[in-house]
Structure formats: structure tokens, C-alpha cells
N, C-alpha and C positions, 0 to 999 in steps of 0.2 A: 514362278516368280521370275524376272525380270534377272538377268547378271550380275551379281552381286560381288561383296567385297571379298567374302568368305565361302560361298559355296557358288557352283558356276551359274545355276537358271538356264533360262531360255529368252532368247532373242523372241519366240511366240509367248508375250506374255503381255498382252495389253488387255485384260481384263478387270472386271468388278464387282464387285461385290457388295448388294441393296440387301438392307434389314429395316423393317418396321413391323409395326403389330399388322394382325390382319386389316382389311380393310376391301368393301366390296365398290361397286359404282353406285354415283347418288350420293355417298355419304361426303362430309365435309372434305378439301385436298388438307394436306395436311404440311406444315414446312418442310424444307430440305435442310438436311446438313452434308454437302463435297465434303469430306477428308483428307487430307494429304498425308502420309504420314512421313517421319524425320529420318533422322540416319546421316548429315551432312552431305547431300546431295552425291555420296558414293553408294549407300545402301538401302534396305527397308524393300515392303513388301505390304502390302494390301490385307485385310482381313476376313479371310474366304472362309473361317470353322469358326462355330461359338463356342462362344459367348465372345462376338467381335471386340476393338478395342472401342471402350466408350459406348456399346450400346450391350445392355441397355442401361447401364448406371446413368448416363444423360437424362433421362427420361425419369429425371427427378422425383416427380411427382405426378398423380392422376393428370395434373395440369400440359404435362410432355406430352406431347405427342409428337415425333419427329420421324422421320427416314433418314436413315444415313444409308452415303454412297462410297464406300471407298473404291478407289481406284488404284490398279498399278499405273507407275512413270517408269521409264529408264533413268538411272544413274550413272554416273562414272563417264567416263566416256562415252558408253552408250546413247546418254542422254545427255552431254554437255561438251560434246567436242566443238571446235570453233576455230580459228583462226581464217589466215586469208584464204585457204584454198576451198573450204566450205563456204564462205562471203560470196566467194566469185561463181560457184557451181551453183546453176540455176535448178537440179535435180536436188540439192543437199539446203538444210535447214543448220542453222546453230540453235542452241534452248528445244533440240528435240524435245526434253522428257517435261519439259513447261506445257509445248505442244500436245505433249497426251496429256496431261490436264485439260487445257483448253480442250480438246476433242470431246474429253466427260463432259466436261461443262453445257457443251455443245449440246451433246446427246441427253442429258438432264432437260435443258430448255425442248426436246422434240417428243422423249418418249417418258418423263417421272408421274405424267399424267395417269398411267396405264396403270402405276403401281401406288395411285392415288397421293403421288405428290404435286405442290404447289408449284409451280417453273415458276411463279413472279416471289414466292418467297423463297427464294435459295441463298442457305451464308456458306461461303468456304472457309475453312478452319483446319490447321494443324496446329503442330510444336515441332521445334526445332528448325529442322530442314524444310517440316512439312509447315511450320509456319510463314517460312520463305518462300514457300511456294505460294503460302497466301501474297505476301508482299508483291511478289511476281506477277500473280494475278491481277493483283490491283493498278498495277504500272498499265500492265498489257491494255487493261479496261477502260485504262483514262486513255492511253491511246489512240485505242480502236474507236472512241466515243467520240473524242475531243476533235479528229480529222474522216473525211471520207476518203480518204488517199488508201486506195486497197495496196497489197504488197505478198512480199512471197509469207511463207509461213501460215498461209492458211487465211489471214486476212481479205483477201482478196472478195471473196464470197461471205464477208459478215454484214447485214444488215446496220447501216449507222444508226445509231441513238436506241437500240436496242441492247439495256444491260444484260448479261449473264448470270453475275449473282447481285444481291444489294445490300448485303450483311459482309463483314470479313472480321476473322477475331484470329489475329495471328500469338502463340502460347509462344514465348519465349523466341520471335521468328530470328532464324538464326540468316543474318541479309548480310556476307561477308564481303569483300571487297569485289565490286564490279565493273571488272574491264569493260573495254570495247573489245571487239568482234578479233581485230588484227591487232590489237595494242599485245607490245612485245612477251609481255607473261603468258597472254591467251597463247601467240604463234609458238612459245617454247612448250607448250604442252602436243601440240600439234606436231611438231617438229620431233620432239623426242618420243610420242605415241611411232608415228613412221617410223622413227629410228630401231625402236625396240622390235617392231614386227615386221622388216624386212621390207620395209614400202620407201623407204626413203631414197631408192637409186634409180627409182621406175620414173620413165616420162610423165605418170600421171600417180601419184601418189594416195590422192584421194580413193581413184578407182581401187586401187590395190586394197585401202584399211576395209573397201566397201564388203571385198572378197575375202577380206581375210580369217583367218579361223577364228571362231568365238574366246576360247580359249588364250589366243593368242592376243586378244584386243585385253583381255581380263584380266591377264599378267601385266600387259606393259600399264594400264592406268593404275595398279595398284604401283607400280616402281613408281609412275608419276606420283603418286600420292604420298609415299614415303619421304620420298625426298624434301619435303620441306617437314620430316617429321620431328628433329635435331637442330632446326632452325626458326628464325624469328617470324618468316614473310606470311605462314599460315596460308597463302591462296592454292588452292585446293581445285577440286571441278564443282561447278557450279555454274548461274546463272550469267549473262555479258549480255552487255548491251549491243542487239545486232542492226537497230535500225527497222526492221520490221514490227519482228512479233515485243521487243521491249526497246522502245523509239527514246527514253530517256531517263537518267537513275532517278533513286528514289526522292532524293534529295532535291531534285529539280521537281520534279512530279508534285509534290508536298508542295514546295513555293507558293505555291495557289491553292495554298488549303484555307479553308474561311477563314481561320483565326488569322493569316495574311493576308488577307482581302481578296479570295479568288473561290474557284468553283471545287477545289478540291481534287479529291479521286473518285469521283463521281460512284460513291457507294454511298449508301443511305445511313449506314450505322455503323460503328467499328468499335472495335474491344481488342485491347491490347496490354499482355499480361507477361512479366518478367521474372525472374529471381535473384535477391539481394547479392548473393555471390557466385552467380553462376559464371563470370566471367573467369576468374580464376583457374578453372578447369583446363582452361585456353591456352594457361601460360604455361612455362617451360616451370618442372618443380624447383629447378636451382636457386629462383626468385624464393623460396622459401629455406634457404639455405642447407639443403637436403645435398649431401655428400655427391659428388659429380660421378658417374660412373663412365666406364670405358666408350659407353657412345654417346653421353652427352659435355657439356663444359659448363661451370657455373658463371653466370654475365647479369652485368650491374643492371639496373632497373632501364639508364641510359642507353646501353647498350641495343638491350632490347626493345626500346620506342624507336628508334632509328633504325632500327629490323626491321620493325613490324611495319612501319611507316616510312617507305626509303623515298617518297616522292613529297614528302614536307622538307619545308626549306628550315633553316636555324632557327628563323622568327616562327615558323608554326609551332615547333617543337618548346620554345621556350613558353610558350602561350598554355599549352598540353600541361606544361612539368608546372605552371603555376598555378592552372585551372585539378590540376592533380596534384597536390604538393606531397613530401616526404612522410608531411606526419600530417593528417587532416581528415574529416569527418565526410557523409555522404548523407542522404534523408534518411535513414536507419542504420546508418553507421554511425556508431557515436565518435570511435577515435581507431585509425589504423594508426600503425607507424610500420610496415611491415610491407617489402619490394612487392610480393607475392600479391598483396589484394590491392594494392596501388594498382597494378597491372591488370589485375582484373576487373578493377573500376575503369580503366581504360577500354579494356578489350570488351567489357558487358555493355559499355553505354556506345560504344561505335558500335559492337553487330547485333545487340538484341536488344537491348533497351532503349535506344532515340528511335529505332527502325520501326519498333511495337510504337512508340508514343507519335511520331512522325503519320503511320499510316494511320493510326485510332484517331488523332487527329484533325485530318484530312475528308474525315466523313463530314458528308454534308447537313446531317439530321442530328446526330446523337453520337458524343464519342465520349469514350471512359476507359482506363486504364488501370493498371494492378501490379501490387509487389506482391512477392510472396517470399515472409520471412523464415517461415518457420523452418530450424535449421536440419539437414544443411544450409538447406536455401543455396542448392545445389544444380547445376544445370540439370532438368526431368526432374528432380526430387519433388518437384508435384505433381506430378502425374499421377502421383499413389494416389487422389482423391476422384480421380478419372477413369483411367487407364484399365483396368482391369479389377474385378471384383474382388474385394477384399474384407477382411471383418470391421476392420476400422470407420468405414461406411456406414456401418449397423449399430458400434460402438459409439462414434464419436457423431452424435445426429449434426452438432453445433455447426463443425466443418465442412462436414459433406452437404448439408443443404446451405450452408452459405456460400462455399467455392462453387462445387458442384452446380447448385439450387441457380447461382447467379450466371451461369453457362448458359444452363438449360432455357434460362429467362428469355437471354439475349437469343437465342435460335429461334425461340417460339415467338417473341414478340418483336426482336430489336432494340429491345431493355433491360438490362440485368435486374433492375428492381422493380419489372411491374408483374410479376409472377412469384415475388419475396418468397422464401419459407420458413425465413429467421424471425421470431418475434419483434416486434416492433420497438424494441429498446436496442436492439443490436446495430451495429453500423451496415446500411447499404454499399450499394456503388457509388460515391459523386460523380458526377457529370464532369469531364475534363474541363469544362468551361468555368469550373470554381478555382483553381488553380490546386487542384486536391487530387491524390489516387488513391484509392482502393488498397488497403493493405490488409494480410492477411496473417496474424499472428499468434503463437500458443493460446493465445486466451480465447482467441476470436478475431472479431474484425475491426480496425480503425481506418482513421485516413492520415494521409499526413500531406503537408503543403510543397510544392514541387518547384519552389524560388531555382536552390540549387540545381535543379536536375535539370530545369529549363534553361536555363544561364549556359551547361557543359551540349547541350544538344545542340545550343544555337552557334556555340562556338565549330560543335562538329558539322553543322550547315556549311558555316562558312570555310573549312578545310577541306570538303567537299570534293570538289573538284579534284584532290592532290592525293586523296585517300586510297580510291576513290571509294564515294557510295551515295 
């Protein structure tokens, strides 16, 4: 694996790892599913021993038939260092561990053939981090589509108007705030990474972290990563807009998604799925009025919107506190009154829930979206219907072939409901274009109407710029 947060890895780790049923030449190709997987763009790892994640429980039904590909990326710094002295080095990339994506991606479109996959049906898909990575993808795609202007990062050498994937179903994508390349957060990460590892006093600094010991890169991004761990700001390593491989945030990207009268993210179909209170997770617990201990402080709701968001001016913030109010409902929230899920309806609908509905959106054929109630209704807490084999899959048919079942749909076809496996009185997927999403609750499945959630999305459009994302 790859340097991780918690155990060291290896810098030699860009590997992958394909699973599907057998399959000889001659017979049908069969679709793709890329994997990303999550971890908050510091950790995670690829799934090299079975029973991988997601296969084969995907494979719903006789009707599945899919390959999955996961892939390792770099994290941490490894995979998201940036600032100006990377900008400028014509040898160095910013959004490395994007880059080893894109390279799978790459190598999918050259050789899935071999292992009887489809190169013209490929959807990328994670959760979490690794749903960001979808989003990342799809930026990169409208990109690289939208201009023949080749550039560093790999682009240079990509054929225009030839997609990579045409499907994207990003699970909870976790899309947090995204600088520019030299904007002053990215350079303090750069500048205190130098600091930590002895490269800061050398003529060339860069060269230095290039030499420097693995080890020594691994401590000081975890010190980076700490430190806003007692605080509001949350930005973290992750993805930045460098001008090449990701030319504009998502927010602008989307702007010309059909439903605004443009051509989208030039993917074919997207599915984009969230959880009711996964934002919460995000916040500080004192917002829940949980006794302060020696290394945190407890801070008003106010406090912490002006943390979290120190580049909205008075009138943005006022707009936030009224589009969020003290005591007030959400589409499956009937009534908070309570700092803690206020905040987390703040922090759920900026990084994982407008970013899922924004990119699902944004397709050009077919897009649909998804809550998922059932409680927790917890950042991952659905993943238990996916993720890894368990009896509740065998127990609860209702769930597992309607979450599940409607997954498997959209890989195979591009539609979560043309491969159904719920009886025909159960609720499907709607079609974003009804003004409805996909929920998924103890009973089963409903929809619910998305007035409010569209109304808090468009306002976070247009703060945009100040967020950023």
C-alpha cells in the first residue's frame, strides 16, 4: 500500500487489482466498475485479497455481470502536495494521487479488453474520499473534453473528444474545500511540510522533500493534518485546482449542466447518493454541548460558521444563518433545534450533498440521486449494504436488492431502475428531473421532493467562489 496515515507503506505502490467471473474471448465484453476507495484523501488502500470490497455483493443478481478495477492513489502529501514551488517545477505535478487515477483510467480504456471488459462502458465510483475522486474525475473529463489545449499532468498526450468513463456515481463524495494551486492555505501546507523535514533553508526546497526520507514526509503531513484537528477551518490534503489536470471547481464545472442550459460534465449518467446526518460527524462535539476537555473549547454555532468559512463576508454569513436557522426542518428532518445538526446540515450540504447532486446533475442522459435515512444515517453507515459481505444481505432481501440491486442497475446499464429487483409496488429511483430523490428508509424505499435542498444548493452555488468549491 501506498504511505498511509497509520502504518508507513511504500512509495512502490501503484498497483491494482481486477476481479470478475471468468470469462473466455468471443463471449459478450462485459461493463466496468474503476473504484476509488475513501479515507479523506490521507488514507485507504486498494483491495488486493477476497472477498474485495463490493464484489461480489454488486453483482446483485444473475443480471450483474461487472469487473471491478480498484486501484491504488497516493494520499497525504504523497499524493496532494501543491503550492507555488510545485506550480513552477516543470518536473513536479500538484493532484499526484488524482494522476494515478487518471493513469488506471488510462490503462482500462488500453488493456480491460484482455480481461473481457467493455473500455466504452466504464463508470467510476467510490464513497467518501473515493467519491471525490469521482467528482475529480469528472471535472478533469469536462476539461480535457471541453478544450484541446494539452498541458502538464499528463494531458498533453490525451486524445480530445475521447471519454474515459461515461457513467460516475459518486456514494457520499466527500468534495471539501478547493483551493488554487498557490492560494495561501495550499502554500502553508507546503511551507510547514519543508519546515517539518529539514528542506526549508535549502536553495531548492522542492529538490530536498523530493530526497527526503519516506518516513520523514509521513510524520510531518500527519503534524499537517492535525492541526486543524481542534479547530473550525477543516482543510485538510486533498484535491486544488492546478490549472492543468483540474482547470475549474466544481461549481463552475456544473454551471453548464443541462438543467442550466449547457452541456454538463460530459458523462452520460450519474447517480449521486448521501446520508441524512452524515454531516455532523464533521463538526466539533462541543456543538452538542459535550463537556470541553483539556484539548478542545466549547464554541457557539456562530463561532464555528466564521471558522469554517473565513472567506464569506457578513452578508454571506447572514444568508447561511437564515437558509440554516436555530430551530428548522430539512427534507427528512422534521425539526432540529440543536448547534450540532445545524452544523452538520451546513457542513453535509457544502461537501457531500450539493457536490453528489451538482455532479448527478450535470450528466447529460440520465441523472438521480439518493438519501439514505436509516439511522444512523451516519457518514459510511451505508456501506453496510455494500461493502463487505454480511448476513443482513441474506436476511433483509427488501434492502439489499433495492440499495444494492439499484447500484448494480446503474453499472450495468446506466439506470438504477432498468434491472429492478424490488417488486413492482416498491418505490424505484426517480429521475432527478422530477424534482424527487430516492430515499431509503427502515421500511424500504420512498421519494421525497427536493424544493428545500435545491433552494440551500443554489445559494451554496453562489457563495462559491468565497468557500471555495
Amino acid at each position: 500500500m501506498c504511505p498511509q496515515r497509520t502504518v508507513n507503506g511504500s512509495e512502490d505502490c501503484l498497483y491494482l487489482g481486477l476481479y470478475g467471473r471468468p470469462w473466455t474471448e468471443g463471449q459478450t465484453l462485459r461493463p466496468v466498475v474503476v473504484t476509488f476507495y475513501g479515507g479523506g484523501f490521507v488514507q485507504g488502500s486498494a483491495s488486493f485479497t477476497l472477498p474485495p470490497s463490493a464484489y461480489p455483493i454488486l453483482n446483485a443478481s444473475e443480471a450483474s455481470d461487472m469487473i471491478f478495477v480498484y486501484p491504488n492513489y497516493r494520499t497525504n502529501a504523497f499524493g496532494f502536495l501543491a503550492g507555488r514551488e510545485v506550480a513552477a517545477d516543470p518536473l513536479s505535478d500538484a493532484n499526484a494521487g488524482l494522476l494515478d487515477q487518471d493513469a488506471v483510467l488510462k490503462w482500462v480504456q488500453s488493456h480491460i479488453g484482455a480481461f473481457g471488459g467493455d473500455r466504452d462502458h466504464v463508470t467510476v465510483w467510490g464513497q467518501s474520499a473515493g467519491g471525490g475522486s469521482v467528482v475529480a474525475q469528472t471535472i478533469a473529463q469536462h476539461g480535457r473534453l471541453s478544450s484541446s489545449r494539452g498541458g502538464r499532468s499528463g494531458n498533453k498526450n490525451d486524445t480530445a473528444g475521447t471519454p474515459l468513463f461515461r457513467q460516475a456515481l459518486a456514494s457520499s463524495p466527500f468534495w471539501p474545500k478547493t483551493y488554487r494551486v498557490d492560494d495561501p492555505e495550499v502554500q502553508w501546507q507546503y511551507d510547514t511540510l519543508a519546515n517539518l523535514t529539514g528542506c526549508a533553508g535549502g536553495p531548492d526546497s522542492l529538490a530536498c522533500l523530493k530526497e527526503a526520507d519516506v518516513q520523514a514526509i509521513r510524520d510531518a503531513s500527519l503534524v499537517i493534518i492535525d492541526a486543524h484537528k481542534y479547530t473550525t477551518a477543516t482543510f485538510g490534503w486533498g484535491p486544488v485546482i492546478d490549472g492543468a489536470f483540474l482547470r475549474t471547481p466544481l461549481s463552475e464545472a456544473t454551471a453548464t449542466s443541462p438543467g442550466n442550459g449547457g452541456g454538463g460534465l460530459q458523462i452520460e449518467y450519474g447517480f449521486g447518493m448521501y446520508n441524512t446526518h452524515e454531516g455532523e460527524g464533521f463538526t466539533p462535539a462541543e456543538l452538542s454541548n459535550i463537556a470541553a476537555t483539556n484539548e478542545t473549547m466549547a464554541i457557539s454555532f456562530d463561532a464555528w460558521l466564521e471558522g469554517y468559512l473565513p472567506g464569506l463576508t457578513d452578508d454571506d454569513l447572514a444568508r447561511l444563518r437564515e437558509a440554516y436557522p436555530a430551530v428548522g426542518s430539512a427534507e427528512l428532518i422534521d425539526r432540529y433545534e440543536d448547534p450540532r445538526t445545524r452544523a452538520g446540515l451546513v457542513y453535509r450540504d457544502s461537501v457531500l450533498a450539493c457536490p453528489a447532486y451538482w455532479m448527478a446533475g450535470a450528466a447529460t442522459k440520465g441523472s438521480w440521486l439518493g438519501e439514505y435515512t436509516m439511522p444512523p444515517a451516519a457518514h459510511a453507515s451505508d456501506v453496510y449494504w455494500w461493502n463487505t459481505i454480511n448476513s443482513n444481505q441474506q436476511t433483509d432481501r427488501l434492502h439489499y436488492q433495492g440499495y444494492a440491486g439499484a447500484m448494480a442497475s446503474f453499472f450495468m446499464t446506466g439506470d438504477p431502475n432498468a434491472l429492478k429487483l424490488t417488486a413492482d409496488d416498491v418505490a424505484g429511483v426517480p429521475p432527478l428531473g422530477s424534482g424527487e430523490e430516492f430515499v431509503i428508509n427502515t421500511q424500504g424505499f420512498t421519494s421525497a421532493e427536493l424544493t428545500q435542498f435545491k433552494e440551500r444548493c443554489g445559494l451554496w452555488r453562489e457563495l462559491a467562489p468565497r468557500v471555495p468549491v
